[in-house]
C-alpha positions in Angstrom: -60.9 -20.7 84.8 -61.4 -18.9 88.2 -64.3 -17.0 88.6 -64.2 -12.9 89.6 -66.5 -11.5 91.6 -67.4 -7.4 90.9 -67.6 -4.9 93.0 -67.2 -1.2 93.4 -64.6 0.6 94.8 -63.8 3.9 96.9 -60.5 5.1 96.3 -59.1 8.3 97.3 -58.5 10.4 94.0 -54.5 10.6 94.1 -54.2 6.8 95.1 -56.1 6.0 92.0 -54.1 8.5 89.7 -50.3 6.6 91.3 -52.4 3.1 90.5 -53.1 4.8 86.9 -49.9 5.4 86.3 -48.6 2.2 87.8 -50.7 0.3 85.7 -49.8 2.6 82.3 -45.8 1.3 83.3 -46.3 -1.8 83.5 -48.5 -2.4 80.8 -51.5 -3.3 82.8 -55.1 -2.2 83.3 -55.7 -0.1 86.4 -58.1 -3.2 87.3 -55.7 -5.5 86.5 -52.9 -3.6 88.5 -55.3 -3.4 91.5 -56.0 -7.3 91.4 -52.0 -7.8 91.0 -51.1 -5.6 94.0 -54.3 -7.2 96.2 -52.7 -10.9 95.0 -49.0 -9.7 95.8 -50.0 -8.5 99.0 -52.2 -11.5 100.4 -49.2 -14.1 98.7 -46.4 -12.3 100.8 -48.5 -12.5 103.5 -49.1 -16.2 103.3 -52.9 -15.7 103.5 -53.0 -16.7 99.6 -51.1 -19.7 98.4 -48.8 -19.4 95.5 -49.8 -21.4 92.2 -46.3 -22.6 91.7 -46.3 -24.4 95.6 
């Protein structure tokens, strides 16, 4: 199991609410919707490699 490392957050107050809602649609926490945009984002980017390669 990877480990996680905590942290707080600032967000702007209507980013968070459109990451709420996100989250609520795809059945996700909004922690867990954050961590799966932040994964998304560095994969596309190549900075992250993809489990499957």
């Amino acid at each position: 199991m990877k480990s996680k490392k905590a942290f707080a957050l600032r967000i702007e107050a209507d980013i968070f609410r459109e990451v709420e809602k996100l989250a609520k649609e795809e059945f996700r926490s909004t922690n867990g919707q954050i961590e799966w945009m932040l994964n998304k984002q560095l994969k596309d980017s190549g900075r992250l490699k993809d489990d499957a390669e």
